[in-house]
TIRO-2110 file (N, C-alpha, C; in Angstrom, 1 decimal):
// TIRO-2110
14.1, -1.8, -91.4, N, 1, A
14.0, -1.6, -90.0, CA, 1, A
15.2, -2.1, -89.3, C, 1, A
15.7, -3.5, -89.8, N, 2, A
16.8, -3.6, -88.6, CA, 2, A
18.1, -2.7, -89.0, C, 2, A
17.9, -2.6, -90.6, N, 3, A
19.7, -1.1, -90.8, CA, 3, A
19.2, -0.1, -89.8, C, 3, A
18.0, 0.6, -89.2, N, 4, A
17.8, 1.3, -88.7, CA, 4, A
18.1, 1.6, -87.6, C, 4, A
18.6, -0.2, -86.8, N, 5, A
18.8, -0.6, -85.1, CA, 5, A
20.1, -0.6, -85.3, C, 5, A
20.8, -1.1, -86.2, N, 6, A
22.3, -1.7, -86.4, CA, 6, A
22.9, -0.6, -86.6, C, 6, A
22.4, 0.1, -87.6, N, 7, A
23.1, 1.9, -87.7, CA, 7, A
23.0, 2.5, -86.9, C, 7, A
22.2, 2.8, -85.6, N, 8, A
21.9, 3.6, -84.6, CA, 8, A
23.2, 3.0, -83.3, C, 8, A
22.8, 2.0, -83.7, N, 9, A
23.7, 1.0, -82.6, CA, 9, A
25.7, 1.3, -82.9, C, 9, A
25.9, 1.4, -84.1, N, 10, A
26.9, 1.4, -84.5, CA, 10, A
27.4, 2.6, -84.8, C, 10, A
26.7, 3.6, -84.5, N, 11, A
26.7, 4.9, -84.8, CA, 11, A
26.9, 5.4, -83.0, C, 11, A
26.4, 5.1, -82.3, N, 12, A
26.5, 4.9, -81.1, CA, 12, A
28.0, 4.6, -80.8, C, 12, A
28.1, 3.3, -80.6, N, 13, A
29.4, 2.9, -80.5, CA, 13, A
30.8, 3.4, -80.8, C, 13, A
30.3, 4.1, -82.3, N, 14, A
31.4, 4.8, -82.6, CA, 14, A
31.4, 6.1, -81.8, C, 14, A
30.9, 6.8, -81.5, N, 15, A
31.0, 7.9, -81.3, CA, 15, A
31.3, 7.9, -79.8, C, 15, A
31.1, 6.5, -79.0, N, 16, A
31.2, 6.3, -77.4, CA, 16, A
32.8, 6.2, -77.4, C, 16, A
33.8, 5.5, -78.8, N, 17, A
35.0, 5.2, -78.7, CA, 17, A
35.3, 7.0, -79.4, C, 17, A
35.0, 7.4, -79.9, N, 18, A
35.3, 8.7, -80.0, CA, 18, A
35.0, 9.9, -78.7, C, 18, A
34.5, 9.4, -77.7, N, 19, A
33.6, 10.4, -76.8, CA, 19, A
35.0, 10.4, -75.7, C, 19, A
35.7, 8.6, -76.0, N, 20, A
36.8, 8.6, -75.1, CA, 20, A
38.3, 9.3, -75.1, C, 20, A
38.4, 10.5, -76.2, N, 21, A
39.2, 10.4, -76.3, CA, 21, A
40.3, 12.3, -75.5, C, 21, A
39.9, 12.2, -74.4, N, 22, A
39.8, 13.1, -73.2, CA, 22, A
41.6, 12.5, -72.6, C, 22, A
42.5, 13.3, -71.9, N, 23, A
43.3, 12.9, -70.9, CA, 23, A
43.6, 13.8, -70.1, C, 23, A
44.2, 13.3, -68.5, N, 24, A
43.8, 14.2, -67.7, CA, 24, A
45.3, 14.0, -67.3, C, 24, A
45.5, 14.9, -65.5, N, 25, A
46.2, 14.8, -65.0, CA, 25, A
46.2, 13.2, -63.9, C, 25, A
47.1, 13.2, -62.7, N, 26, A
47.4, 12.2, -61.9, CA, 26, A
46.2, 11.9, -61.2, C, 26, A
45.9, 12.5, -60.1, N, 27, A
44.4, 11.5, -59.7, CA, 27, A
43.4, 12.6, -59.5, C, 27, A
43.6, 13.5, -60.2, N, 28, A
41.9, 14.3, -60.8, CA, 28, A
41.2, 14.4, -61.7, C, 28, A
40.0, 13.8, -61.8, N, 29, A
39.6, 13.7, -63.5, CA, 29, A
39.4, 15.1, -64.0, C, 29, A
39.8, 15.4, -65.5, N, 30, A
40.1, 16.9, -65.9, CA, 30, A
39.0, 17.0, -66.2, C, 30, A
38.4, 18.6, -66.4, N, 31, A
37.4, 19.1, -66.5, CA, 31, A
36.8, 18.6, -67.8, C, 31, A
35.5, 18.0, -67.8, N, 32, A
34.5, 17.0, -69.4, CA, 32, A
34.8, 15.7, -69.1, C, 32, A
35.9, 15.2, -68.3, N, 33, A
36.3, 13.7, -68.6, CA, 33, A
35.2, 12.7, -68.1, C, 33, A
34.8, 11.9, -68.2, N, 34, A
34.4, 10.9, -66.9, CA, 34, A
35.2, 10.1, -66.0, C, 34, A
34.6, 9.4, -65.3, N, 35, A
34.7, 8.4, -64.1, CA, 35, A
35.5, 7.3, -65.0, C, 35, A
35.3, 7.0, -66.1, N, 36, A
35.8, 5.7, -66.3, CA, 36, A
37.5, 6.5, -66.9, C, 36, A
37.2, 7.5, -67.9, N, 37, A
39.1, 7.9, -68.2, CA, 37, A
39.6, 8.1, -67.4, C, 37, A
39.2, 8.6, -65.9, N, 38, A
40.0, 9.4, -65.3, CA, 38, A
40.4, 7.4, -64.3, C, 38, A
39.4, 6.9, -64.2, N, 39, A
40.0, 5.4, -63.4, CA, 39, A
40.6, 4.8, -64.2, C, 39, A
40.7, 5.0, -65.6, N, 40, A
41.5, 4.0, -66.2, CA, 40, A
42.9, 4.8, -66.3, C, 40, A
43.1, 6.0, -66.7, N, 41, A
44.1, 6.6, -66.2, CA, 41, A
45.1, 6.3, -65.2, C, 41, A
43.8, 6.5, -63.8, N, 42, A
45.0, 6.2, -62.8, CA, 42, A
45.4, 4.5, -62.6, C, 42, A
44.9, 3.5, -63.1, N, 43, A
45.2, 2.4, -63.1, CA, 43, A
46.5, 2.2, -64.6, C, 43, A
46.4, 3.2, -65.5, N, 44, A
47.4, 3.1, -66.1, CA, 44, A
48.6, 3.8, -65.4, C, 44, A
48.8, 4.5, -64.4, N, 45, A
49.6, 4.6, -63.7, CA, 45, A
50.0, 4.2, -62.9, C, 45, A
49.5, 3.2, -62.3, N, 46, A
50.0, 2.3, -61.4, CA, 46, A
50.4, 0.7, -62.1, C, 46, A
50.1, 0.5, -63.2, N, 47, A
50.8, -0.3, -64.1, CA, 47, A
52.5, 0.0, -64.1, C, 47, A
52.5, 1.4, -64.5, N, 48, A
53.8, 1.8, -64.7, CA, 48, A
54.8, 1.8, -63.2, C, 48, A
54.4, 1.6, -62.0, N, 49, A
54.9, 1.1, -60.8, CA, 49, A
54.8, -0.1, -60.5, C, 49, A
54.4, -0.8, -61.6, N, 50, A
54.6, -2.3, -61.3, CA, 50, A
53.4, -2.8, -61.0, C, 50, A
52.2, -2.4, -60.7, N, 51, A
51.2, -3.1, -60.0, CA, 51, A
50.4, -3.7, -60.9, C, 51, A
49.2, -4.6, -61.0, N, 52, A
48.3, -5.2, -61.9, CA, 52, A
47.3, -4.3, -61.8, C, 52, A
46.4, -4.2, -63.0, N, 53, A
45.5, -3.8, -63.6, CA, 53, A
44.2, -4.8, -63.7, C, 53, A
43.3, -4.5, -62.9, N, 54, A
41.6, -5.3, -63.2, CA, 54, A
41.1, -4.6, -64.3, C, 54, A
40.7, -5.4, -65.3, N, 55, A
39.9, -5.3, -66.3, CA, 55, A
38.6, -4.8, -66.1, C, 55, A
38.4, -5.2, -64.9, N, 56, A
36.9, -5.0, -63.9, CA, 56, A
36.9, -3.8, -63.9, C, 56, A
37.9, -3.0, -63.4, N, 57, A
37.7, -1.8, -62.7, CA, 57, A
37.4, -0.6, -63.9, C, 57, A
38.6, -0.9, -65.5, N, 58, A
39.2, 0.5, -66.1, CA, 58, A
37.8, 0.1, -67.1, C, 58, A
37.2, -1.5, -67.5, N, 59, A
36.1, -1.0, -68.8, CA, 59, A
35.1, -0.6, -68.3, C, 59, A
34.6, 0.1, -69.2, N, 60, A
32.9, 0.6, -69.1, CA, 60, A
32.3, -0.4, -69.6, C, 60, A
31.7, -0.9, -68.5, N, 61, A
30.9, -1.9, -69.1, CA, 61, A
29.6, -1.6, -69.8, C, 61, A
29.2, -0.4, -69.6, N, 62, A
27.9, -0.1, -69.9, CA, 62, A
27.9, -0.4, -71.9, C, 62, A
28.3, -0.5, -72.4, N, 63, A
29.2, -0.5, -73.4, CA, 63, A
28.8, -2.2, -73.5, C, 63, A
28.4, -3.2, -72.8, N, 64, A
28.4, -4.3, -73.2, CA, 64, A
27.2, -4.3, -73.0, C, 64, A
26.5, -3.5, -71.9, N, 65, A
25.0, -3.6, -72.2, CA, 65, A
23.8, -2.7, -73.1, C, 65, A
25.0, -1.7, -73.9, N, 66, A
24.2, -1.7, -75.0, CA, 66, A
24.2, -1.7, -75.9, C, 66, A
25.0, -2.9, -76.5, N, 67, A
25.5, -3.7, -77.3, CA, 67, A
23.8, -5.2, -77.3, C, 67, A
24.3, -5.4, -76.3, N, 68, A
23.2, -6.5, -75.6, CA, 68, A
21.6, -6.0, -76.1, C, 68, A
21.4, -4.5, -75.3, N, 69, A
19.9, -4.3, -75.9, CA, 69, A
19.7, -4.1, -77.3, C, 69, A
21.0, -3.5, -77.9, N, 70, A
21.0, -3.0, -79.5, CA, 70, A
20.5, -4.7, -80.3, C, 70, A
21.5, -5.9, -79.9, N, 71, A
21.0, -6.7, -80.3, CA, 71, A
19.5, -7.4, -80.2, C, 71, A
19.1, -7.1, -78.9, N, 72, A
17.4, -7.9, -78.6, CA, 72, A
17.1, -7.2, -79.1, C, 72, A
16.9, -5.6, -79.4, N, 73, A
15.4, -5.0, -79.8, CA, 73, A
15.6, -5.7, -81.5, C, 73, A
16.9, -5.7, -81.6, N, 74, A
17.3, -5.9, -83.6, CA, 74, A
16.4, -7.0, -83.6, C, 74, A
16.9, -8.0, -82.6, N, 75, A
16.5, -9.8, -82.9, CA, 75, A
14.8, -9.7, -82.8, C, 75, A
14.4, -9.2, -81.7, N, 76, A
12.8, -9.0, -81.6, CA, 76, A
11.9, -8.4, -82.8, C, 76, A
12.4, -7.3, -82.8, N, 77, A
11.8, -6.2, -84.3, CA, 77, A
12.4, -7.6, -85.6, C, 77, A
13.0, -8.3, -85.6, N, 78, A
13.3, -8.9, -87.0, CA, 78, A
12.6, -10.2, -86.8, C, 78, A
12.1, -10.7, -85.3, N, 79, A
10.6, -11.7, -85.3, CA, 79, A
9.7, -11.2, -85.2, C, 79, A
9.4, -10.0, -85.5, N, 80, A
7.9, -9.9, -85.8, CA, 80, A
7.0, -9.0, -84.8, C, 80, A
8.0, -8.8, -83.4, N, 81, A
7.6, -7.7, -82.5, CA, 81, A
7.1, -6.5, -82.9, C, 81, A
6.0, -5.8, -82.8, N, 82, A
6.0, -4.5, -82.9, CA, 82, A
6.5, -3.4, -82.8, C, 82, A
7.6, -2.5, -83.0, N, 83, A
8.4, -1.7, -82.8, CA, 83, A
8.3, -0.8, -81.3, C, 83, A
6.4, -0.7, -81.5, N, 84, A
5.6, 0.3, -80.3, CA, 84, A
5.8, -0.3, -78.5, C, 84, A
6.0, -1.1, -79.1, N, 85, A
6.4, -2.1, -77.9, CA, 85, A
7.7, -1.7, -77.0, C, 85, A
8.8, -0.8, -77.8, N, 86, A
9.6, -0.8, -77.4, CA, 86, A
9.9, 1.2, -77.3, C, 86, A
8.8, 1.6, -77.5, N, 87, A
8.6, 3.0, -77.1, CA, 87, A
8.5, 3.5, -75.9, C, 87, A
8.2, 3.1, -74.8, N, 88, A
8.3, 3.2, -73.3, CA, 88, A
10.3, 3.2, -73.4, C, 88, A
10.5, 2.1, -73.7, N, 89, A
11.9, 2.2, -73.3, CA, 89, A
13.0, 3.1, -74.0, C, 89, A
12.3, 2.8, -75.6, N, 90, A
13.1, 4.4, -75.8, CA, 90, A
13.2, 5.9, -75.0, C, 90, A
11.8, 5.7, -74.4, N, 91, A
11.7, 6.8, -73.9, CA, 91, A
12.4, 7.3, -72.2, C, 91, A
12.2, 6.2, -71.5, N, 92, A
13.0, 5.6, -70.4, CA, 92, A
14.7, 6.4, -70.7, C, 92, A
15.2, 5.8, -71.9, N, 93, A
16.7, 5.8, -72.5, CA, 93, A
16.8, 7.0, -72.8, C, 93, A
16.0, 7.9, -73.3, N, 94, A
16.5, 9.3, -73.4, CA, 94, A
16.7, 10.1, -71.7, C, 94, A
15.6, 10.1, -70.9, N, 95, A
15.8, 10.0, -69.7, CA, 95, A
17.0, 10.3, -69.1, C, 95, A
17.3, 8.9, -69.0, N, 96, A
18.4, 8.5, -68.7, CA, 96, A
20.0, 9.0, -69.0, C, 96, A
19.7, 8.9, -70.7, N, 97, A
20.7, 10.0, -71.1, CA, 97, A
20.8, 11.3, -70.9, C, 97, A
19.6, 11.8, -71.0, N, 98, A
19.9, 13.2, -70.3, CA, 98, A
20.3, 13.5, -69.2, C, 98, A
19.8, 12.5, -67.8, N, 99, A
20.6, 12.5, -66.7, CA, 99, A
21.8, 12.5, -66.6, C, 99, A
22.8, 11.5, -67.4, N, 100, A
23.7, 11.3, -67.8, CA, 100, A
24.8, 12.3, -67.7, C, 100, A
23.8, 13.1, -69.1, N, 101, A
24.7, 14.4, -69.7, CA, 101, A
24.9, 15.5, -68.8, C, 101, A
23.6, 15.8, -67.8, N, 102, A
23.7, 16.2, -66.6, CA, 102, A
24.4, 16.0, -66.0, C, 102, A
24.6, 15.1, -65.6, N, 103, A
25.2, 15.1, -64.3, CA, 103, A
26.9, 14.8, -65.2, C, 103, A
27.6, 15.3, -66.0, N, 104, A
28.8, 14.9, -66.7, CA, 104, A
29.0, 16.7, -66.6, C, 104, A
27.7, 17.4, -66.9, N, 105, A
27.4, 18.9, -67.0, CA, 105, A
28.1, 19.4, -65.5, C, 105, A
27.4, 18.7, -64.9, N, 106, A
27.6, 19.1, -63.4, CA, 106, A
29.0, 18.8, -62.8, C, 106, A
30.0, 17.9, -63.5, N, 107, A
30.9, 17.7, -62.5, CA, 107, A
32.2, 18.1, -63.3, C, 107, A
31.4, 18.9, -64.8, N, 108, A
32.6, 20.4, -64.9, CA, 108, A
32.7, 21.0, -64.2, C, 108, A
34.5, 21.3, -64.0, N, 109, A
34.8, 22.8, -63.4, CA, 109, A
34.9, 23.8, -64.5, C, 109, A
34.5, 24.6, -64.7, N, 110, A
34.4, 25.9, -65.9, CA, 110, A
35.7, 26.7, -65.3, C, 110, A
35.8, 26.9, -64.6, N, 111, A
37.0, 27.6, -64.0, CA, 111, A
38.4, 27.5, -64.3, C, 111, A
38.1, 25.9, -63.9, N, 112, A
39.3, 25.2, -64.0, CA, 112, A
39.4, 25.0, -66.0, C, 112, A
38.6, 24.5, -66.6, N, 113, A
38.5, 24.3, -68.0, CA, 113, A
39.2, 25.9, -68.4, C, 113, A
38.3, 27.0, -68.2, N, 114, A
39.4, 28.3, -68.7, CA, 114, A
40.4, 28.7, -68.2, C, 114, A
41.3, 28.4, -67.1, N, 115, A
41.9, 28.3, -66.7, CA, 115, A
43.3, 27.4, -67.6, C, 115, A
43.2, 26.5, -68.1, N, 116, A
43.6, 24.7, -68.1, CA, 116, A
44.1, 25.8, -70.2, C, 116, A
43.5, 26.8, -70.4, N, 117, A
43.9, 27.6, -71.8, CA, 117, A
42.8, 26.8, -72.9, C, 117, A
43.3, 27.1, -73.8, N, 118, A
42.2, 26.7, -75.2, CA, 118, A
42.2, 24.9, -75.4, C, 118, A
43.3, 24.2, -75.2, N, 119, A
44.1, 22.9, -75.3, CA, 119, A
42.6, 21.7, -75.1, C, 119, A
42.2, 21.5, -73.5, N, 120, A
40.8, 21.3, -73.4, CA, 120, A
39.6, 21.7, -74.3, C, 120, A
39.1, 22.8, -74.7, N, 121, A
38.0, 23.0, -75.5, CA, 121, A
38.3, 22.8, -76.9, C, 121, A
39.3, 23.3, -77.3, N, 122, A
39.9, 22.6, -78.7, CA, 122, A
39.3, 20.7, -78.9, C, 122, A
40.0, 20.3, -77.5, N, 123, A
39.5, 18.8, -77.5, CA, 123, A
38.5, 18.5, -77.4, C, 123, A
37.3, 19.5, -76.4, N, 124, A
36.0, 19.0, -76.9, CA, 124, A
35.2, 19.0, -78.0, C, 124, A
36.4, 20.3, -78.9, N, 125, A
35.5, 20.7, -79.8, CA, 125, A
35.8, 19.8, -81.2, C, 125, A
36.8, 19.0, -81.1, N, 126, A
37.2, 18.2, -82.1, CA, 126, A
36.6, 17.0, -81.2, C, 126, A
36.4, 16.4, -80.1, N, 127, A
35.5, 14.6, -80.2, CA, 127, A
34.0, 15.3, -80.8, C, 127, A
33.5, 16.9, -80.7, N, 128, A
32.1, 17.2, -81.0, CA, 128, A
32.2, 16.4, -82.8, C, 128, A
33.0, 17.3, -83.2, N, 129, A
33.2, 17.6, -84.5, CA, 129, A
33.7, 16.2, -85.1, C, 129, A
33.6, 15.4, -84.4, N, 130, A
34.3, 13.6, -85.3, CA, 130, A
33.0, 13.1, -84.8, C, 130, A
32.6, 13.0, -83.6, N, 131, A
31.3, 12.4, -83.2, CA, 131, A
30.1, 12.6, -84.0, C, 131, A
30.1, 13.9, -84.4, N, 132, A
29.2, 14.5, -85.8, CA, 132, A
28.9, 13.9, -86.7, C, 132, A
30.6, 13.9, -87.5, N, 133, A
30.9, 13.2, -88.7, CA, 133, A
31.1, 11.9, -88.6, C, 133, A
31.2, 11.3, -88.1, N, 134, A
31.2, 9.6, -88.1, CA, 134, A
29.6, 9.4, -88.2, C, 134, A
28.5, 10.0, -87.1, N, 135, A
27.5, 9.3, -86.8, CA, 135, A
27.0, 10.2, -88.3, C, 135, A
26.9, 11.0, -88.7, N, 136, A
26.1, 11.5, -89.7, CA, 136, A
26.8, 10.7, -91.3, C, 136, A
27.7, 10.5, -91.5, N, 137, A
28.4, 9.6, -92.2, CA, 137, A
27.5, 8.2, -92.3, C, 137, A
27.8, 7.7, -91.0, N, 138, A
27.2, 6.1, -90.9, CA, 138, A
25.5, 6.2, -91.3, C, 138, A
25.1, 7.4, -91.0, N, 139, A
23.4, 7.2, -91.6, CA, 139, A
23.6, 7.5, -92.7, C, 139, A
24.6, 8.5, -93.2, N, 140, A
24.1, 8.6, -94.9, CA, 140, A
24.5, 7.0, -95.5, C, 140, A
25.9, 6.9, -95.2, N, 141, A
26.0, 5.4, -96.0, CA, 141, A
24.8, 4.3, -96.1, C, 141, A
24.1, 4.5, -94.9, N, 142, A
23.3, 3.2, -94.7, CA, 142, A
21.7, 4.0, -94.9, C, 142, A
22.0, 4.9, -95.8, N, 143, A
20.5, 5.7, -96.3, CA, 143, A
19.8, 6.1, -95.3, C, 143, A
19.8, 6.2, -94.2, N, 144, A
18.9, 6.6, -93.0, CA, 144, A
18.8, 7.9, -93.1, C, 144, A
19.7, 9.1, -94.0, N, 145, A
19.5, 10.3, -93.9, CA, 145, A
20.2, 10.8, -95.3, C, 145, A
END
């Protein structure tokens, strides 16, 4: 049960540092990017003018807190907690993600993406296509699939 949290968790993770790997222009995030490449972007551009960089601003922190839950449910489920216990929130988390995906859905320009030539979709279709094979990788090694 816990290879089952730690591989999910780690499989996750990987694919969140794979999900980043998007670049855009000066201060518009390109069409698929999010909020955090397109602000760490432009904070890496204003490095290059001399100015300081907050750590605060460019990490995703969300990234630390699901690191944080991946660890309690592991720690809980490995004292003895019932797993079912923790099925509301699974469920909550898909939710969530789907809003997520939504709204990441929603703040493509399609226009602008066909416009922008193949170069863009090539790129999403190669983080698809690693995000795939890493996470499907990491379950087979750790027998989950």
């Amino acid at each position: 049960m816990i290879k089952k949290f730690a591989a999910t968790g780690l499989a996750l993770m990987m694919a969140a540092s794979l999900a980043g790997c998007g670049s855009g222009n000066q201060n518009t995030a390109p069409a698929g990017s999010t909020a955090a490449e397109s602000k760490a972007e432009t904070e890496a551009q204003k490095t290059e003018s001399g100015e300081k960089v907050s750590l605060k601003k460019v990490f995703p922190f969300f990234i630390l807190f699901f690191i944080g839950a991946s660890l309690i449910t592991t720690a809980a489920t490995a004292a003895g907690v019932p797993t079912e216990v923790f099925q509301p929130l699974k469920e909550l988390s898909k939710f969530f993600i789907i809003m997520a995906m939504g709204a990441i859905g929603f703040h493509t320009d399609v226009v602008k993406l066909i416009k922008g030539g193949g170069k863009p979709i090539l790129m999403g279709m190669a983080c698809w296509l690693g995000i795939t094979v890493v996470t499907l990788s990491m379950q087979h090694l750790l027998n989950l699939w």
